[in-house]
N, C-alpha and C positions, 0 to 999 in steps of 0.2 A: 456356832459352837462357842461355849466360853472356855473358854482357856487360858492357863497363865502364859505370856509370853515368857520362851527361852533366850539366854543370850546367846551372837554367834550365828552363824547360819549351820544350815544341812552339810555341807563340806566339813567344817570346822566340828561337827557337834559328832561326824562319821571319824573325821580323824582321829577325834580324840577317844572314841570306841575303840577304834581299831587299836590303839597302843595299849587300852585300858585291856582287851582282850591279851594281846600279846605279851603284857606283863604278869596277866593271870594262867594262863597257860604253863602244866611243868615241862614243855617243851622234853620229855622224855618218852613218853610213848603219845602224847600228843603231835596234828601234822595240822594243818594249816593249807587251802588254797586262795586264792582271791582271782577276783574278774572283776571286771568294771561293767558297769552297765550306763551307758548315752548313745541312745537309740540302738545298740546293738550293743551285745555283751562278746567280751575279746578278755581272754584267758589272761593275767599280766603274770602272778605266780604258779606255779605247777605244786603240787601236794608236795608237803616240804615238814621236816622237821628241827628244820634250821631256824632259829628267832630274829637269825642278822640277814638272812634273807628277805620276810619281813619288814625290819624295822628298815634297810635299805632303800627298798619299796617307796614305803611310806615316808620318808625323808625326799626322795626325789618325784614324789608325784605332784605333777602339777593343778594348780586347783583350776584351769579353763581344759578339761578332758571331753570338752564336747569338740575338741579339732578334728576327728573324725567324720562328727555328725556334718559340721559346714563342708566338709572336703564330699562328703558323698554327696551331699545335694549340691554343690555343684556340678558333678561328674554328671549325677543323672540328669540335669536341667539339659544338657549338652548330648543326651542319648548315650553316657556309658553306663557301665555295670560301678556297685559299691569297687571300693577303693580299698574294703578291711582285708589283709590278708589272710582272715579267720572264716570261717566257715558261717554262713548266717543261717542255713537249712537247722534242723533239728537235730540235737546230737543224742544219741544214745546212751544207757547207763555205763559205765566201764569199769573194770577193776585198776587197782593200781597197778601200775608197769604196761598197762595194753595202748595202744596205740587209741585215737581217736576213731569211732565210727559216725558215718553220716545216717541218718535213718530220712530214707526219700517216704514222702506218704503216700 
């Protein structure tokens, strides 16, 4: 494929989306959630319409977020279960305020 190289990596090139988003939002009847996704996706903000929320967030994330992925493979190498305290099954659609559903198949 040709293409022109960007500068920056994929971390640096999501951060700086992610504030570009956050600045453009009128955080007024706009809400906002995020999850992370490394090898398994785990909830970090809940729907919010807070922007310091957010920007908090993204100020303290750290850019090695695969710590999870090395902690579960090793637990599994060893015969245990993942390590995420988040739910890895399939979650179902939800309204705001309801609680999390698991949807077994």
């Amino acid at each position: 494929m040709r293409v022109q190289d960007v500068p920056g990596n994929r971390y640096q090139r999501s951060m700086q989306f992610l504030r570009l988003l956050g600045d453009a939002l009128s955080w007024k009847t706009d809400r906002v959630a995020l999850a992370l996704f490394a090898h398994i996706a785990t909830p970090q903000i809940r729907l919010t319409t807070d922007p310091n929320t957010l920007f908090f967030f993204l100020d303290h994330l750290d850019a090695d977020v695969d710590h999870l992925v090395r902690m579960n493979e090793l637990i599994r190498a060893h015969g245990g279960r993942d390590a995420s305290p988040y739910p890895t099954e399939k979650v179902g659609a939800q309204s705001v305020g309801e609680p999390m559903r698991i949807v077994k198949p």
